[in-house]
C-alpha positions, 0 to 999 in steps of 0.5 A, spaced: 258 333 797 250 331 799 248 324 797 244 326 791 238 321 790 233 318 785 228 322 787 233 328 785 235 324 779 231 324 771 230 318 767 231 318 760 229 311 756 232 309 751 226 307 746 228 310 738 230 303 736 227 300 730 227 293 733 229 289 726 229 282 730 223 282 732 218 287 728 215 281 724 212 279 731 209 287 733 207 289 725 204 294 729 208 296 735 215 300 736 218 294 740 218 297 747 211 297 746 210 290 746 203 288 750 206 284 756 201 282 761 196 287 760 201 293 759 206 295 755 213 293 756 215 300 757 210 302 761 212 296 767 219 300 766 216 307 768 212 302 775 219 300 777 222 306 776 217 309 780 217 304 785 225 306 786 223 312 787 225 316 781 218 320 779 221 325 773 221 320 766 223 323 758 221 316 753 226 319 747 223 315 741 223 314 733 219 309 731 212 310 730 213 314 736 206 317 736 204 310 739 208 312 745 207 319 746 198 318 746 199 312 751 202 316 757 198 322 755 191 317 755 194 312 761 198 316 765 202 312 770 201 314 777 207 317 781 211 318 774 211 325 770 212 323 763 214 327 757 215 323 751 221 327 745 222 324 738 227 323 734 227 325 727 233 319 725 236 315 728 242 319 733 245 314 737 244 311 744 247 317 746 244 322 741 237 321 742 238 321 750 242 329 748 236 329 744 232 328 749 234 333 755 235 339 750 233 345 751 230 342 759 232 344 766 239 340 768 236 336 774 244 334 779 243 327 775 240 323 769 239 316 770 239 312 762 236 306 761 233 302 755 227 302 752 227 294 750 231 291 756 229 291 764 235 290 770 231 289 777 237 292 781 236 296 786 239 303 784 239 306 791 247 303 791 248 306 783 248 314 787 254 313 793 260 314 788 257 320 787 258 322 793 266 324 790 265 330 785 270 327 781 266 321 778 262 323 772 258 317 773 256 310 774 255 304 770 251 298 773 255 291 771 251 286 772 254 279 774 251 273 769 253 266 768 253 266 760 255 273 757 255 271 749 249 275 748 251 280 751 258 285 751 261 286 757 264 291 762 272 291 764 274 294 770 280 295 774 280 292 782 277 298 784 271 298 780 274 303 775 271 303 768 277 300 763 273 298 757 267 295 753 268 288 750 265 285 745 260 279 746 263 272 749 262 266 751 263 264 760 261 268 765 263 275 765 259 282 767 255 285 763 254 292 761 245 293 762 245 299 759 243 302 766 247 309 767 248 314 772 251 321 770 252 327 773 250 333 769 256 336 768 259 330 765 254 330 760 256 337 757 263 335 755 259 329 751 262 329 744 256 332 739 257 329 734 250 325 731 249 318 731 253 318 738 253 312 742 255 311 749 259 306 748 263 306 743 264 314 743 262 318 750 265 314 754 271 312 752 272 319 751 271 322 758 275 316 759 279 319 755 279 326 758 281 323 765 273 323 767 272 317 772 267 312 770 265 307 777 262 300 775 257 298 780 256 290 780 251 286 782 246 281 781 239 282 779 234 279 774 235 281 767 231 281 761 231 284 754 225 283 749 230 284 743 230 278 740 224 272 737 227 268 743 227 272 749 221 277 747 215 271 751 219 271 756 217 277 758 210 275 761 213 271 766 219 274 767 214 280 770 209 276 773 216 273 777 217 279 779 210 283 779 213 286 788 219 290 784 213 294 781 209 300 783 201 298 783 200 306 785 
């Protein structure tokens, strides 16, 4: 099978929370539109996705969903073609992904990340397992110290996907919420709504004998979910501004 590529793939981010934890501080704001050094947090997500060569982007959002929308409308990212589709309620992690894509043209693979969070993995070595036809997707896993905040991924020794666990303290691989689908697979999601990718859609192509490759690396990682760790977000970025496109 040809090797499929970021620039054949569409992004959907995830951008329909309600970001309870930190709404105090963006009254105003759905939280991946958190101001971060003169822009907003989603909008830096759009720039390292076109720095990684993916160009074709759909935001699901929920709240305050206009906000988003006339953002990319009046400020269009250079290099990044984006279409913004709201969610009437709230549908899940993977409700409002199939939200999303409904009624689109179905590019070979979608890329999932989330509106809230940033792995600054390069996403080139999350396409190979899809040289095999039967792999239905990739998961990236990232590799952390403390995994308490977060929940993790097991995987048997070849990378195959096992389960998700819960959160726990040590070092662990932890699931950044990063996934590569293939476009057939996601035709056998179950349709039910809300749906979650975790609790329900894999475990289910799990269940149904579907392949699920965990790609493991390190790579800086943050998410602006919290009071805690949403200032971090300024110099987080700052840190990193070379993983950006500047076009």
């Amino acid at each position: 099978m040809k090797q499929l590529s970021p620039e054949q793939a569409v992004a959907v981010i995830l951008a329909g929370g309600l970001g309870t934890r930190v709404r105090h501080l963006l009254p105003d704001l759905p939280k991946p539109m958190a101001p971060v050094n003169g822009r907003p947090f989603l909008e830096w997500i759009v720039r390292y996705l076109v720095r990684m060569g993916v160009h074709r982007m759909v935001i699901s959002t929920g709240h305050k969903a206009g906000i988003v929308a006339q953002h990319f409308e009046r400020q269009p990212v250079k290099g990044a073609v984006v279409r913004c589709v709201a969610e009437s309620q709230p549908l899940g992690t993977a409700g409002g992904f199939l939200n999303a894509i409904a009624g689109t043209e179905s590019p070979p693979c979608w890329l999932v990340l989330n509106g809230d969070s940033l792995a600054l993995a390069n996403l080139e070595p999350l396409f190979l397992p899809l040289e095999d036809a039967s792999v239905a997707g990739v998961i990236l896993g990232l590799k952390v110290e403390d995994a308490s905040r977060y929940g993790t991924v097991a995987c048997d020794p070849e990378g195959w996907l096992v389960s998700f666990q819960e959160k726990r303290p040590g070092a662990g691989i932890i699931n950044a919420g990063v996934y590569l689908l293939r476009a057939s697979a996601v035709a056998e999601f179950p349709r039910q709504f809300p749906l979650s990718f975790e609790r329900e859609v894999f475990p289910a192509l799990y269940a149904g004998r579907k392949r699920l490759k965990v790609c493991v690396t390190r790579a800086p990682f943050l998410d602006i979910g919290t009071p805690e760790t949403l200032p971090q977000a300024a110099e987080f970025l700052k840190q990193h501004q070379q993983t950006f496109s500047n076009l």
